[in-house]
PDB file of N, CA, C and O in Angstrom:
ATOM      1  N   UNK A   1    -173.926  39.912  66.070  1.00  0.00           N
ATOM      2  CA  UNK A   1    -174.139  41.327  65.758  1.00  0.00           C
ATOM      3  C   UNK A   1    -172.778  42.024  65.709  1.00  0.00           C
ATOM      4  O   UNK A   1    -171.816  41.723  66.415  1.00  0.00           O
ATOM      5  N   UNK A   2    -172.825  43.183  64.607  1.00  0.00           N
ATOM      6  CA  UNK A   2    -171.501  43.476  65.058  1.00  0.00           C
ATOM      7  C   UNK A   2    -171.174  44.564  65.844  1.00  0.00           C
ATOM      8  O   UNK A   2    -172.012  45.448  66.025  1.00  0.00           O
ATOM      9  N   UNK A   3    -169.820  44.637  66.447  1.00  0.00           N
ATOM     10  CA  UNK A   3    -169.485  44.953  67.812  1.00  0.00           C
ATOM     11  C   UNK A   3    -169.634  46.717  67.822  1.00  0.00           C
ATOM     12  O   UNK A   3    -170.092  47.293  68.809  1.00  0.00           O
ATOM     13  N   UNK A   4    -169.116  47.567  66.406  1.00  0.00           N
ATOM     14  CA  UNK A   4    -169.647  48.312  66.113  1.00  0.00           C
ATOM     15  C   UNK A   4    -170.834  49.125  66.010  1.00  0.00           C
ATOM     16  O   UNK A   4    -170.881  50.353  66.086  1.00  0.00           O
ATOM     17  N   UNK A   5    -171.967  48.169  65.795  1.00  0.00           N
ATOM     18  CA  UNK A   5    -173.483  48.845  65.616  1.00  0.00           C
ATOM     19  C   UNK A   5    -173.704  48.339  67.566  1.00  0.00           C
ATOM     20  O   UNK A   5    -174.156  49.001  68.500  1.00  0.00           O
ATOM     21  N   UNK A   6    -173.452  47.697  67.544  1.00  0.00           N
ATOM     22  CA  UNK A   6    -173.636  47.395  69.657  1.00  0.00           C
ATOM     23  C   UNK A   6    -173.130  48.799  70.304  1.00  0.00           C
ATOM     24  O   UNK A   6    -173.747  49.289  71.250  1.00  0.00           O
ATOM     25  N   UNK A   7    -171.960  49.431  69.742  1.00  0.00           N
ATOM     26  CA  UNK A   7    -171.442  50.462  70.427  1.00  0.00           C
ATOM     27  C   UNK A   7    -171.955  51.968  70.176  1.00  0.00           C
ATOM     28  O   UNK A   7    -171.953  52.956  70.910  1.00  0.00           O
ATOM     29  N   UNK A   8    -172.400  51.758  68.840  1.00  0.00           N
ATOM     30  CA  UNK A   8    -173.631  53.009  68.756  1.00  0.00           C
ATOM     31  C   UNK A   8    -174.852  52.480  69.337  1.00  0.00           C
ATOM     32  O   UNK A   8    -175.367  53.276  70.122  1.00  0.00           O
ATOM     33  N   UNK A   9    -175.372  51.560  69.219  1.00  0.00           N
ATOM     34  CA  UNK A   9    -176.741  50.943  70.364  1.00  0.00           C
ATOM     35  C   UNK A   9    -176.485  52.229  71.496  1.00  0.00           C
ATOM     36  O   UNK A   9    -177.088  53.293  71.632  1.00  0.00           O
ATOM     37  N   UNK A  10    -175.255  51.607  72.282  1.00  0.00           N
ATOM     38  CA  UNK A  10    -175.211  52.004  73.738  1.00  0.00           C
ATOM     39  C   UNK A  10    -174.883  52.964  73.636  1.00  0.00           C
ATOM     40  O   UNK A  10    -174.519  53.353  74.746  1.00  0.00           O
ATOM     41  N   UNK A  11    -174.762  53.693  72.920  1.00  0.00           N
ATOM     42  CA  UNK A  11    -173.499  54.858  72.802  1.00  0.00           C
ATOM     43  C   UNK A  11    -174.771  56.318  72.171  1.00  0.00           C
ATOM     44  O   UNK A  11    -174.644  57.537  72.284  1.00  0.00           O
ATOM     45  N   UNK A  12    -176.005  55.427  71.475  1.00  0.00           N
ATOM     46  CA  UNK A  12    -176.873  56.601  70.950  1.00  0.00           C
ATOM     47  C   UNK A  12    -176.626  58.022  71.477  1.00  0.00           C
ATOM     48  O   UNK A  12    -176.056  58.905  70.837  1.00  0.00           O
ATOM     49  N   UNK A  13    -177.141  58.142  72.767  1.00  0.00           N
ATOM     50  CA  UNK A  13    -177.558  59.274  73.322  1.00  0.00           C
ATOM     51  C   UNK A  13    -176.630  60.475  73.504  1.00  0.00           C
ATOM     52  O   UNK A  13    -177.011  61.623  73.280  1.00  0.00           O
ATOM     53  N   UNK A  14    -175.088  60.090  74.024  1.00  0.00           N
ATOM     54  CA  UNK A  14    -174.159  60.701  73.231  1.00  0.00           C
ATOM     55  C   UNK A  14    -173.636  60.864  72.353  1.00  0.00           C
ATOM     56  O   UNK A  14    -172.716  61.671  72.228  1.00  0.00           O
ATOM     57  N   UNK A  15    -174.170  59.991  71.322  1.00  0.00           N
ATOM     58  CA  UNK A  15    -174.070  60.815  69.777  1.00  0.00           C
ATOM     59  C   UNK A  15    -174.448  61.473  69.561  1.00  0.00           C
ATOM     60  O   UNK A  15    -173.788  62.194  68.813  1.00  0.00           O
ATOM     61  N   UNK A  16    -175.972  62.013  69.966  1.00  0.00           N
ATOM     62  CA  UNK A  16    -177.178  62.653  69.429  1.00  0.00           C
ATOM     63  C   UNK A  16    -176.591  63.645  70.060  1.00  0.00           C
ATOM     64  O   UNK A  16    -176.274  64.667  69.452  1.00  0.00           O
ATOM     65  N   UNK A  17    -176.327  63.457  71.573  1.00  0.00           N
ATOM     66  CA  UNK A  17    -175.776  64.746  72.253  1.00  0.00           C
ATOM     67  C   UNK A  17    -174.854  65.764  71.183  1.00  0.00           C
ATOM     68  O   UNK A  17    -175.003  66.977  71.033  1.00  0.00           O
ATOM     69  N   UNK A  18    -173.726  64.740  70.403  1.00  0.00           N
ATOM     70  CA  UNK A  18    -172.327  65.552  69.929  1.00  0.00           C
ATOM     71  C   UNK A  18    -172.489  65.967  68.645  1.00  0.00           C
ATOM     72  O   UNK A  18    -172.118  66.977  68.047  1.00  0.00           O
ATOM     73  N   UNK A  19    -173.224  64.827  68.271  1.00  0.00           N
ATOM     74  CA  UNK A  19    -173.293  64.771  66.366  1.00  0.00           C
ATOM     75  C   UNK A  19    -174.745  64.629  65.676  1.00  0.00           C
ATOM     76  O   UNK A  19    -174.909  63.996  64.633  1.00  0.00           O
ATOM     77  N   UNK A  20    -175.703  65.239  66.319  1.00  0.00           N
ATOM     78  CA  UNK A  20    -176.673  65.426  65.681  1.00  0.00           C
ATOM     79  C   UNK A  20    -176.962  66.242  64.828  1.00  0.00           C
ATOM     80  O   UNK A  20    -176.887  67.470  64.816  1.00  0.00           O
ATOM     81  N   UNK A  21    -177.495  65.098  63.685  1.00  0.00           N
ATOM     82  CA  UNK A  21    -177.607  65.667  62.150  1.00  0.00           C
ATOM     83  C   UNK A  21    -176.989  65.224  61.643  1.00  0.00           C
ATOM     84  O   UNK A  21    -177.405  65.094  60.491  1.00  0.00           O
ATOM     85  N   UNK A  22    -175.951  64.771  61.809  1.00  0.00           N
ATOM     86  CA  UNK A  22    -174.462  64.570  60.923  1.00  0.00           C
ATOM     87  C   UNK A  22    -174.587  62.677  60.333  1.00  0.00           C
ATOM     88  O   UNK A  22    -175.427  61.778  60.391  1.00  0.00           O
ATOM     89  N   UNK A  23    -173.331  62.848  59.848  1.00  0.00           N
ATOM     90  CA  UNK A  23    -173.160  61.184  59.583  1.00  0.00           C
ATOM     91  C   UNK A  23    -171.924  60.615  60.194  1.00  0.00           C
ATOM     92  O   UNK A  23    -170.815  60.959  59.787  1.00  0.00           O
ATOM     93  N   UNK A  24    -172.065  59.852  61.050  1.00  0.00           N
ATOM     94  CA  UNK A  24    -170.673  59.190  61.756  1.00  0.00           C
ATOM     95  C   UNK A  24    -170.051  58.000  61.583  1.00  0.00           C
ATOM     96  O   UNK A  24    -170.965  57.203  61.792  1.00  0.00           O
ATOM     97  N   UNK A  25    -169.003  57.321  61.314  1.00  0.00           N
ATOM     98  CA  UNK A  25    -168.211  57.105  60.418  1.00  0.00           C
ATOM     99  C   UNK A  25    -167.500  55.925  61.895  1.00  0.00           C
ATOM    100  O   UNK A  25    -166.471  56.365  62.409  1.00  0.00           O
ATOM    101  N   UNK A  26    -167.973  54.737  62.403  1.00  0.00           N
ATOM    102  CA  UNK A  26    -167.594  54.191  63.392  1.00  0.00           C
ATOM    103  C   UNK A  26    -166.407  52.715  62.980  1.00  0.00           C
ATOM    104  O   UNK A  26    -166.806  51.818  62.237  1.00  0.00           O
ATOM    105  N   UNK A  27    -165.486  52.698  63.373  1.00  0.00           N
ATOM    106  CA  UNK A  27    -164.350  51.936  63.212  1.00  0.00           C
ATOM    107  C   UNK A  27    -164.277  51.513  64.680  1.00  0.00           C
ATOM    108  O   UNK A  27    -164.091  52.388  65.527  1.00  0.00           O
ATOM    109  N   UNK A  28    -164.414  50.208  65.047  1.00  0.00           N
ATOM    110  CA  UNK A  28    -163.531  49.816  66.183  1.00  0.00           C
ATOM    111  C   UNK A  28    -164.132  50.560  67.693  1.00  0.00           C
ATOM    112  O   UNK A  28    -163.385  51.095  68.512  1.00  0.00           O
ATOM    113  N   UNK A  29    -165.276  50.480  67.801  1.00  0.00           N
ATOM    114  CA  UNK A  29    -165.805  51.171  68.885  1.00  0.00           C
ATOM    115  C   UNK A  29    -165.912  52.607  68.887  1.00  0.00           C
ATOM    116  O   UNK A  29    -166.688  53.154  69.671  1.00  0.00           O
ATOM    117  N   UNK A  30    -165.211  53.265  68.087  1.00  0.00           N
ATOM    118  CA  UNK A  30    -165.011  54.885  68.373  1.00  0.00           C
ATOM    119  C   UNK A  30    -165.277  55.345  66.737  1.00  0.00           C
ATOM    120  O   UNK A  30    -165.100  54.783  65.657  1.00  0.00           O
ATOM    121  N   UNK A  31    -165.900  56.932  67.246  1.00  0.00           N
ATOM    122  CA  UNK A  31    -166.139  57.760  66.116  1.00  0.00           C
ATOM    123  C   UNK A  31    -164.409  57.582  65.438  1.00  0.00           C
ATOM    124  O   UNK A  31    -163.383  57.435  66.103  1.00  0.00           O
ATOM    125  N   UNK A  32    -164.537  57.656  63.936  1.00  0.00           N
ATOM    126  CA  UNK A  32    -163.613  58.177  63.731  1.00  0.00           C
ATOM    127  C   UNK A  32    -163.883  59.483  62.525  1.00  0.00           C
ATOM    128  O   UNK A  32    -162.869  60.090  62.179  1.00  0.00           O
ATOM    129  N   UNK A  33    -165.078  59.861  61.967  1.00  0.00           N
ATOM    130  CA  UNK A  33    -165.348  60.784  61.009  1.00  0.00           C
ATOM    131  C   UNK A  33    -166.460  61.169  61.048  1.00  0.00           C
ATOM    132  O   UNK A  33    -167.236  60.244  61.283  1.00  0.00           O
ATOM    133  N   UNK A  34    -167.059  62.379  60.895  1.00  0.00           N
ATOM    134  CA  UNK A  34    -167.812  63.412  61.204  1.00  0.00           C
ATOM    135  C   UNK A  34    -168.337  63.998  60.346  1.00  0.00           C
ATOM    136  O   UNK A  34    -167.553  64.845  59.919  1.00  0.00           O
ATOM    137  N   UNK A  35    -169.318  64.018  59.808  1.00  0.00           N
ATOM    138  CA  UNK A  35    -169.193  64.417  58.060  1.00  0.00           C
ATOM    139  C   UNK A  35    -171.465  64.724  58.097  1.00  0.00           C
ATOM    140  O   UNK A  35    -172.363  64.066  58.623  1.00  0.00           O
ATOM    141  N   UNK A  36    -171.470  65.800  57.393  1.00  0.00           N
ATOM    142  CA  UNK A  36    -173.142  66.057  56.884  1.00  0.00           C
ATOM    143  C   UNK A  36    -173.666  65.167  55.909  1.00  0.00           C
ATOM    144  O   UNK A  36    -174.877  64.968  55.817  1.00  0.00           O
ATOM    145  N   UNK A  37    -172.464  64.382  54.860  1.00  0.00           N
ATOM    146  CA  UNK A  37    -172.712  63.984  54.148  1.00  0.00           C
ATOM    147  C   UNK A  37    -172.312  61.867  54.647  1.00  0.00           C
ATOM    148  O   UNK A  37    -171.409  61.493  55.396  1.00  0.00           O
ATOM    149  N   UNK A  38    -173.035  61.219  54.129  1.00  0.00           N
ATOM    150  CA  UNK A  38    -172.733  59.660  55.013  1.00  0.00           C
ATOM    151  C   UNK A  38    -171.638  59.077  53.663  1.00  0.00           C
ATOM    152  O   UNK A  38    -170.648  58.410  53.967  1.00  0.00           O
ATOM    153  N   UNK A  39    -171.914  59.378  52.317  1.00  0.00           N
ATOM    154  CA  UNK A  39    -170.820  59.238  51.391  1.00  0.00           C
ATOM    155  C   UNK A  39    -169.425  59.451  52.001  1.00  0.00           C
ATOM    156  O   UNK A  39    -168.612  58.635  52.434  1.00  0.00           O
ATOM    157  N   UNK A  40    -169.382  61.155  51.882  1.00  0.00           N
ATOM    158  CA  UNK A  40    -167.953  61.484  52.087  1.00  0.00           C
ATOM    159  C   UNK A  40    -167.480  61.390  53.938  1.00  0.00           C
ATOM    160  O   UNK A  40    -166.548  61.909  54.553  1.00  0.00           O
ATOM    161  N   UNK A  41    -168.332  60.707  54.272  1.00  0.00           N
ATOM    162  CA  UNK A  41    -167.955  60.470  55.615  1.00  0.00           C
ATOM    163  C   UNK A  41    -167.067  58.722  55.750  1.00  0.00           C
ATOM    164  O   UNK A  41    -166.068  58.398  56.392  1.00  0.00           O
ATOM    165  N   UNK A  42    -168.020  57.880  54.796  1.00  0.00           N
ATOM    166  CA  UNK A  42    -167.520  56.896  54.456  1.00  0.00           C
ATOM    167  C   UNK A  42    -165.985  57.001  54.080  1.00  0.00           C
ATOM    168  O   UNK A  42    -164.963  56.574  54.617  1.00  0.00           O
ATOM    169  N   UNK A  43    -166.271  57.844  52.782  1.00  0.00           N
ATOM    170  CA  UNK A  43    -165.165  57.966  52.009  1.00  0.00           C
ATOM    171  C   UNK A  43    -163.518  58.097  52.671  1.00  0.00           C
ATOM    172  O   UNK A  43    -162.510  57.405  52.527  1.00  0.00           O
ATOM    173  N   UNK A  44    -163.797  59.246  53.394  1.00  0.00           N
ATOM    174  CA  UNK A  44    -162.650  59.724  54.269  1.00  0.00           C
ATOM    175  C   UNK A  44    -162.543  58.489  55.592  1.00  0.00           C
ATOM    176  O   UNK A  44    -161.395  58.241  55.961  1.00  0.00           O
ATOM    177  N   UNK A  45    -163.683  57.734  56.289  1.00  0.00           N
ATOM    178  CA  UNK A  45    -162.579  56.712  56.526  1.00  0.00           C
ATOM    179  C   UNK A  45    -162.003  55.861  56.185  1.00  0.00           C
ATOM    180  O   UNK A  45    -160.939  55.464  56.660  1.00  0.00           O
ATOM    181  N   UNK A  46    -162.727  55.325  55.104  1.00  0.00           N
ATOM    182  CA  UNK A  46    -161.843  54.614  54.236  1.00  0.00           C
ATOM    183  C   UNK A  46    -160.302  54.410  53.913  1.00  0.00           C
ATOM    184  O   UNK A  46    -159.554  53.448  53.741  1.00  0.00           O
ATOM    185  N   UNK A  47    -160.167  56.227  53.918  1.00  0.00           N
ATOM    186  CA  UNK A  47    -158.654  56.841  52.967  1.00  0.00           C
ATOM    187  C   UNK A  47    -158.137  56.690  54.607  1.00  0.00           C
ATOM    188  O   UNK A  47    -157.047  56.133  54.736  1.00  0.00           O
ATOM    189  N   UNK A  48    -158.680  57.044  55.599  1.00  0.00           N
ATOM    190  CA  UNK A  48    -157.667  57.501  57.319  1.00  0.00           C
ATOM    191  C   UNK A  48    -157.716  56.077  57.680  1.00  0.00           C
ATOM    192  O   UNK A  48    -156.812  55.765  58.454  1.00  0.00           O
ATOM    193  N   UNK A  49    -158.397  55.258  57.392  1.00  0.00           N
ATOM    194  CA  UNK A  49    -158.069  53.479  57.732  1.00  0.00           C
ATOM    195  C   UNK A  49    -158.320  51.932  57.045  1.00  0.00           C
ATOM    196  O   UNK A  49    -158.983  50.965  57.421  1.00  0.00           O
ATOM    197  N   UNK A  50    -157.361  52.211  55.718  1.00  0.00           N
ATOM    198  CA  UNK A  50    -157.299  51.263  54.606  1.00  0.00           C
ATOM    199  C   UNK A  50    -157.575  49.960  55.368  1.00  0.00           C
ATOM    200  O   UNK A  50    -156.994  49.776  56.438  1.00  0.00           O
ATOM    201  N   UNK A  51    -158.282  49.199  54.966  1.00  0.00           N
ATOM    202  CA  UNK A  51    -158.828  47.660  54.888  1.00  0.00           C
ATOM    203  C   UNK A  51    -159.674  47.994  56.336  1.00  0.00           C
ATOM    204  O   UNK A  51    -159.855  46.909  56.888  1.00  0.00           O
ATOM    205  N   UNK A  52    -160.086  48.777  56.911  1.00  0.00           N
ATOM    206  CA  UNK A  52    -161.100  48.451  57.546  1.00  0.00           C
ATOM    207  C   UNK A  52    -162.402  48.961  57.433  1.00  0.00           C
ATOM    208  O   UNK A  52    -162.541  50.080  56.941  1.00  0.00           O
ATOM    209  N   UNK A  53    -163.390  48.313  57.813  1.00  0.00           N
ATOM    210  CA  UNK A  53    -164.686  48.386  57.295  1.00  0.00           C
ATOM    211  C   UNK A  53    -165.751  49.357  58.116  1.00  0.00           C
ATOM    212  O   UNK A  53    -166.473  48.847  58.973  1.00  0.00           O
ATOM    213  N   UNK A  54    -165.808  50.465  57.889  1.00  0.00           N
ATOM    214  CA  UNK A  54    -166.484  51.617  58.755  1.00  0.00           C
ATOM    215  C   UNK A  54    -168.132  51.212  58.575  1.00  0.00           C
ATOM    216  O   UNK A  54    -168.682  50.677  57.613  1.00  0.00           O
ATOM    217  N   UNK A  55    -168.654  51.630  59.753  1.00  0.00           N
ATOM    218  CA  UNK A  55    -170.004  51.500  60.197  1.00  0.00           C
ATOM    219  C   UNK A  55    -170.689  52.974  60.028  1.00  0.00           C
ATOM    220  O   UNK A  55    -171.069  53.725  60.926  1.00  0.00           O
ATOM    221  N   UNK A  56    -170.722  53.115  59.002  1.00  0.00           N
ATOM    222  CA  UNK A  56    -171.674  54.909  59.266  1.00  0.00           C
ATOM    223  C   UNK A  56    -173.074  55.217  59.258  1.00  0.00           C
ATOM    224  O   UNK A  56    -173.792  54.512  58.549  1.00  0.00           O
ATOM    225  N   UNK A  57    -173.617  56.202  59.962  1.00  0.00           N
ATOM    226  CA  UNK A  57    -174.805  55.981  60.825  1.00  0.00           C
ATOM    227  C   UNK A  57    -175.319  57.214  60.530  1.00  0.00           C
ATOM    228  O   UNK A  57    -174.538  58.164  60.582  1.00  0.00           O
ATOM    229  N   UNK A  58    -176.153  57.356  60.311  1.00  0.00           N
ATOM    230  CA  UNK A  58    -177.186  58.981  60.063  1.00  0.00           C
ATOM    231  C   UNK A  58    -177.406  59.361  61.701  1.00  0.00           C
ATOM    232  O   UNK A  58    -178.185  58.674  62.363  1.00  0.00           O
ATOM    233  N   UNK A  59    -176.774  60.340  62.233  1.00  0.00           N
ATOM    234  CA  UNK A  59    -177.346  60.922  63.686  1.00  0.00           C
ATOM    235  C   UNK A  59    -178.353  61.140  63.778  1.00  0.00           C
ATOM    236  O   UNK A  59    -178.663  62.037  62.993  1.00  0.00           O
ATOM    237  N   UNK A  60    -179.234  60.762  64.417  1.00  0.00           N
ATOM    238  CA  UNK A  60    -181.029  61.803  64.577  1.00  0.00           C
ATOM    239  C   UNK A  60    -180.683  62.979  65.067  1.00  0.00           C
ATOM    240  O   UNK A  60    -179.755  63.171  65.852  1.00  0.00           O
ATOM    241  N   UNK A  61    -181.434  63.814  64.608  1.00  0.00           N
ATOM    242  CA  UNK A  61    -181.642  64.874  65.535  1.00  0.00           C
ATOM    243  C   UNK A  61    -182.473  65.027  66.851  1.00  0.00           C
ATOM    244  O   UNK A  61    -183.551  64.456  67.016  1.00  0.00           O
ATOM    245  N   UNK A  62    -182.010  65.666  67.573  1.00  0.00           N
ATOM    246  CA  UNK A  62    -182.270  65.536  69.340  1.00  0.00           C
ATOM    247  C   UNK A  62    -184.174  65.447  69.360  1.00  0.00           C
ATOM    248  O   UNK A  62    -184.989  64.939  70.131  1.00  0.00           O
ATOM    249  N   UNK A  63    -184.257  66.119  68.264  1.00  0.00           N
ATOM    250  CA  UNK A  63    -186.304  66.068  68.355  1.00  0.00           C
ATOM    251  C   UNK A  63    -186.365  65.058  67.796  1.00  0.00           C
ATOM    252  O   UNK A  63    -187.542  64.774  68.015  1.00  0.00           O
ATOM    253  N   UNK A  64    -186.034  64.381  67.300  1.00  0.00           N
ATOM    254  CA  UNK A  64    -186.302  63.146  65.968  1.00  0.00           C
ATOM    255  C   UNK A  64    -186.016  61.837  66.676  1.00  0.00           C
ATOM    256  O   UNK A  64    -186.841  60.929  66.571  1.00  0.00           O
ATOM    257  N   UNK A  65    -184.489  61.602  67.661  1.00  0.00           N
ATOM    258  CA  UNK A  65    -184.540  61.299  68.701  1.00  0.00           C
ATOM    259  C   UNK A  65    -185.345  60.915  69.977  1.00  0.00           C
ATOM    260  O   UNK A  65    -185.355  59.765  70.417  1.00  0.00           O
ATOM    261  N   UNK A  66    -185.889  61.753  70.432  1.00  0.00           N
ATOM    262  CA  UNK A  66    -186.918  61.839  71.548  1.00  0.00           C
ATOM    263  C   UNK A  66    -188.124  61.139  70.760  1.00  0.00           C
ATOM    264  O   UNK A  66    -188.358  59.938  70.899  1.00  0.00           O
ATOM    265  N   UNK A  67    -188.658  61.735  70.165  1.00  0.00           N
ATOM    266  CA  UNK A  67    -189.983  61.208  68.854  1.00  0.00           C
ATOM    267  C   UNK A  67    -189.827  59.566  68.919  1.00  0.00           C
ATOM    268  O   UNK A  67    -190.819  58.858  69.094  1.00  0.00           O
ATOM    269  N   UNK A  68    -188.582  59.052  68.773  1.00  0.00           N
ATOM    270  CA  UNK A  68    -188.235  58.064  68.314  1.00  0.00           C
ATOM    271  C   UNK A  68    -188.192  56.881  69.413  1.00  0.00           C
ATOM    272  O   UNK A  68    -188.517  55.694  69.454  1.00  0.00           O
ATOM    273  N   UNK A  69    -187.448  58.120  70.539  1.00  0.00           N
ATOM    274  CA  UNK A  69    -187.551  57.108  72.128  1.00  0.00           C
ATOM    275  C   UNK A  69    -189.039  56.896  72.549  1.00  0.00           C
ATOM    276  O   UNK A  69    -189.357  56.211  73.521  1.00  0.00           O
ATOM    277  N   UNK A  70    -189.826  57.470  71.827  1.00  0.00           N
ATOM    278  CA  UNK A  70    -191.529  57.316  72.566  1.00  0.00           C
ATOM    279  C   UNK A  70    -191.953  56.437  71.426  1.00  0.00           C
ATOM    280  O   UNK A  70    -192.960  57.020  71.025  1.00  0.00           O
ATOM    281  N   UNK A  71    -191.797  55.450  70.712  1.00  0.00           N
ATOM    282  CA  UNK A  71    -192.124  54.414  70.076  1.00  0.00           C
ATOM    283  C   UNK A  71    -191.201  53.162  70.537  1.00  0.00           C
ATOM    284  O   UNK A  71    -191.555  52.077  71.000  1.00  0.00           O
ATOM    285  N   UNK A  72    -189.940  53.649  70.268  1.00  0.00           N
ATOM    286  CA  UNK A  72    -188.499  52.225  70.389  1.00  0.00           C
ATOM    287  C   UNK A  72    -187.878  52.695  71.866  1.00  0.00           C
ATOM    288  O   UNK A  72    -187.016  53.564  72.001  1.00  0.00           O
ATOM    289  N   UNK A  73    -188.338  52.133  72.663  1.00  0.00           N
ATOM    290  CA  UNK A  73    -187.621  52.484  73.925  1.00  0.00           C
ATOM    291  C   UNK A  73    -185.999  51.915  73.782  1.00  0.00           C
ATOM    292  O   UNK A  73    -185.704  51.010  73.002  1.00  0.00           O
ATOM    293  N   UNK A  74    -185.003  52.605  74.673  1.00  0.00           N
ATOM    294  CA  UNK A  74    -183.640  51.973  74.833  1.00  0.00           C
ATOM    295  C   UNK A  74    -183.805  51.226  75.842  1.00  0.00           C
ATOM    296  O   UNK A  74    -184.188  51.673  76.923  1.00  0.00           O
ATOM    297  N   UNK A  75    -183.515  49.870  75.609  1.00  0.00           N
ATOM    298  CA  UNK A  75    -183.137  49.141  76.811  1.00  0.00           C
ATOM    299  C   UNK A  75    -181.648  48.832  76.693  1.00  0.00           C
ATOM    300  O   UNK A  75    -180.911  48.967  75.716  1.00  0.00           O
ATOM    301  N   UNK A  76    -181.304  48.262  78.262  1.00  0.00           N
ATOM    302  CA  UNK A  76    -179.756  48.158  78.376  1.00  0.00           C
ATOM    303  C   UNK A  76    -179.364  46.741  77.721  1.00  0.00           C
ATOM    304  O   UNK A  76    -178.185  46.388  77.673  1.00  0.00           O
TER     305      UNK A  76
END
């Protein structure tokens, strides 16, 4: 799996906390782009970190979220 989508796994709930709604743009364990749109969220990391391959993720929103934890529980 890659190490990226593992770190939003664990990492959900403070996303939802920071960046809900948005599209996040994950390189290397850490946010690196912030964007409404998941294109130009791509896009721009692309251009801020040539040859590496960004993971971008649609945020739920905090109700959409919850909704979501009462079907797919988080386990550790």
């Amino acid at each position: 799996m890659n190490e990226d989508f593992e770190w939003i796994r664990t990492h959900i709930e403070e996303l939802v906390e920071k960046y809900a709604g948005n599209y996040v743009a994950v390189v290397e364990k850490r946010v690196v782009v912030v964007n409404k749109s998941g294109k130009l969220a791509e896009d721009k990391a692309l251009t801020q970190l040539p040859g590496k391959e960004p993971l971008v993720f649609p945020v739920p929103k905090k109700e959409d979220f919850n909704c979501l934890l009462s079907f797919f529980p988080i386990r550790p």
